[in-house]
C-alpha positions in Angstrom: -184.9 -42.6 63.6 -181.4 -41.9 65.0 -178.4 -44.0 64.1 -177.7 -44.5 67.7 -181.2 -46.3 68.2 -180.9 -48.3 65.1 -177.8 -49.7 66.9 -179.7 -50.2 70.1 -182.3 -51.9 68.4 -180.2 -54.4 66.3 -178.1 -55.3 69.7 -181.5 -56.0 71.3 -183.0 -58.0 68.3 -179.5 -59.9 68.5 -180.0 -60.4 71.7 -183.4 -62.1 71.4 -181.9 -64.5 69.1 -179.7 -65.3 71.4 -176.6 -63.8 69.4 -174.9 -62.6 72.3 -171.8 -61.6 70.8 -173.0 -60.0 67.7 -175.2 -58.0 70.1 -171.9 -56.3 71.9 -170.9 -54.9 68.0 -173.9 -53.0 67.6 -174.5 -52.0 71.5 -170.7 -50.6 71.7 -170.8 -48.8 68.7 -174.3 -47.0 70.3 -172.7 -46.6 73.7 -169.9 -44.6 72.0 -172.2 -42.4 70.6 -174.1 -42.1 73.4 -172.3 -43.0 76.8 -175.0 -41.9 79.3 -177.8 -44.1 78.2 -178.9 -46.6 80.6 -180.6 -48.6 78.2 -178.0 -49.3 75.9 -175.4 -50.1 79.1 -178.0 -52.4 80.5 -178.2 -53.9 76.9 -174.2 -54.0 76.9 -174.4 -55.5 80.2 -176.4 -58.5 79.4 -174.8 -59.2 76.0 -171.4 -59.5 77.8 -172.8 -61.8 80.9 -174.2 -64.5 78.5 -170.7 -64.4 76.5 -169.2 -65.0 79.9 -166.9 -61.0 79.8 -168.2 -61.1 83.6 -166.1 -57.7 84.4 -167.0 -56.2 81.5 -170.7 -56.8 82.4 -169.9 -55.3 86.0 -168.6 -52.0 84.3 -171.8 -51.9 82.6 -174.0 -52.4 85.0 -172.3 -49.7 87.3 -172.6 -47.3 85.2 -175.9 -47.9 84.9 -176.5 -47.5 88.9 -174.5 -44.3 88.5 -177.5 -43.2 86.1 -179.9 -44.6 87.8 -179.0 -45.9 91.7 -182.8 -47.3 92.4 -182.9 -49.7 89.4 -183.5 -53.0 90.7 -182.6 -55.2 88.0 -179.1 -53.1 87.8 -178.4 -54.1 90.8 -179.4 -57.7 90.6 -177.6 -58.1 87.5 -174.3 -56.7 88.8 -174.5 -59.4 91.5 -174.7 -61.7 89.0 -171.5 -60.7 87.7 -170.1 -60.4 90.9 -171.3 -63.8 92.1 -169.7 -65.4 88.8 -166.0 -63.9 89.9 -166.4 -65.8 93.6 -167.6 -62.3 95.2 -170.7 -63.4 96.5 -170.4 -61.3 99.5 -170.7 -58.3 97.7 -173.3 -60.3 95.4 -175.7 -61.0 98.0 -175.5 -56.7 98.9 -176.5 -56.0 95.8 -179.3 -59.0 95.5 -180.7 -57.8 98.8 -181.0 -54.1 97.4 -182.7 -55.2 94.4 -185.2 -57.3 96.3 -185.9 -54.1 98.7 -186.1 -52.3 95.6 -188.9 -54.4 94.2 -190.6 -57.0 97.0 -191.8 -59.5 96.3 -189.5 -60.2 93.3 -188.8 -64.6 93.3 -185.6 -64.1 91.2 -183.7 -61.5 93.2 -185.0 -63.0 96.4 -183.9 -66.7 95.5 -180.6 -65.2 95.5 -180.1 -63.7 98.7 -177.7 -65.9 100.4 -177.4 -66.2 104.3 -173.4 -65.6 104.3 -172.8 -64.2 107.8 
């Protein structure tokens, strides 16, 4: 196996364990080795939302839009981030895209927000 997915993999098992910020060490040293993987930015992502780096968790999650623009947990977790820095009006876009994305979905539609 690759260095790069060892990384991933100890970031994800640090993760489960709920070792948020021992995750980021191993998931940022695989995103600089490999930059355009989705998984390891959505990894990244998380790691920095539960240790409360709520702009640092938006970077990561647009990046991985950029990758991939139909992911519907991307965009649900980037209104998360957005939501926890008071922009829930660009939140609740993002929630409603994700629950378009995937009807049906309790947890991105318990998020939609009637803010007009």
């Amino acid at each position: 196996m690759s260095e790069t997915f060892d990384l991933f993999q100890q970031g994800r098992s640090h993760l489960k364990k709920g070792m948020a910020a021992q995750a980021t060490v191993a998931l940022e040293k695989a995103k600089a080795r490999e930059p355009d993987k989705a998984s390891i930015r959505e990894a990244l992502g998380i790691a920095y939302f539960r240790i409360h780096r709520y702009e640092e968790a938006e970077s990561e999650f647009r990046k991985v839009l950029e990758l991939a623009p139909v992911d519907d947990y991307a965009h649900y977790a980037l209104g998360r981030c957005l939501e926890k820095q008071g922009r829930e009006q660009e939140a609740n876009g993002h929630y409603k895209l994700a629950s378009s994305l995937r009807p049906g979905s309790p947890a991105y539609e318990s998020r939609i927000r009637d803010l007009d």
